[in-house]
C-alpha positions in Angstrom: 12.7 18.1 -0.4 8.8 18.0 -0.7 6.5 15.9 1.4 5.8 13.6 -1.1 9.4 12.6 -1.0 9.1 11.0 2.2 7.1 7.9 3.2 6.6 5.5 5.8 7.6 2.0 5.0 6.8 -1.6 6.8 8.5 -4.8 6.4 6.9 -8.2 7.4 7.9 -11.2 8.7 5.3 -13.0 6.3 3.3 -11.9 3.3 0.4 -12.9 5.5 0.9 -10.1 7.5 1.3 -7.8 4.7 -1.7 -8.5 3.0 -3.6 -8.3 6.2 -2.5 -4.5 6.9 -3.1 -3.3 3.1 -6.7 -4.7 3.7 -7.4 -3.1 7.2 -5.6 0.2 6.2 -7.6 0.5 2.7 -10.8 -0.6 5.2 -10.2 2.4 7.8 -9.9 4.8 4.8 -6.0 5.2 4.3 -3.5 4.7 1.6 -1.2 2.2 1.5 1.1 0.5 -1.7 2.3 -3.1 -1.1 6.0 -3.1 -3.2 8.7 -5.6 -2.9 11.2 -4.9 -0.3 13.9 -2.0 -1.2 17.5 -3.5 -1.6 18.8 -0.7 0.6 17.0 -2.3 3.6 17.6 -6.4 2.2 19.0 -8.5 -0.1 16.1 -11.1 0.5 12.7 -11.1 -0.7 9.7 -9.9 0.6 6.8 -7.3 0.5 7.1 -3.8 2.2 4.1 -1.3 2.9 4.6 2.0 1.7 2.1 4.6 3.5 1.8 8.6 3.8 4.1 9.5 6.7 1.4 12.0 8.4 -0.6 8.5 9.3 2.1 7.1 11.1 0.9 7.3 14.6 -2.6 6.7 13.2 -1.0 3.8 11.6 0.7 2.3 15.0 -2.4 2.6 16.9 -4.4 0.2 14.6 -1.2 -1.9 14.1 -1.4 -2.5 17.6 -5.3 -3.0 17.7 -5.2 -5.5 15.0 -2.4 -7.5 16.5 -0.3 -6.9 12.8 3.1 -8.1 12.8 5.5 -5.9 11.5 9.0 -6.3 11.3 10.4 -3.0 11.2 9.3 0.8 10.2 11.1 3.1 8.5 10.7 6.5 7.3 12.3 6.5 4.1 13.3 9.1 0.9 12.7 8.7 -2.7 16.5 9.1 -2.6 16.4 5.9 -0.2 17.6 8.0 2.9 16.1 5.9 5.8 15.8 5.9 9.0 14.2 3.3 11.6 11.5 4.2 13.4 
């Protein structure tokens, strides 16, 4: 399995919350894709935050600066292996 393969991915209590972390990641210089929750994780709607995995810890450290509210985290697989974080 290549790197690319694997990603971190967010969920959100709120699409507020989403939005807010796409715009402070993308302002500290990082990548980050907002998609619709996976079904593997829930049935229900709602937007996930997909990211590189090498910028998790960088990733934590500003979620915790920024007071984000994140749901859960995930490392995932484009084969949808995942595992909680």
């Amino acid at each position: 399995m290549q790197e690319k393969d694997i990603y971190n991915l967010f969920t959100f209590h709120s699409t507020h919350s989403a939005l807010v972390m796409e715009r402070v990641l993308k302002a500290e210089g990082l990548g980050i894709k907002i998609i619709p929750v996976p079904r593997v994780i829930s049935s229900s709607c709602g937007l996930a935050a997909r990211t590189f995995v090498g910028d998790i810890e960088n990733i934590k450290t500003i979620i915790q600066a920024e007071e984000i509210e994140i749901d859960e985290c995930y490392i995932m697989t484009d084969n949808n292996n995942i595992r909680q974080v």
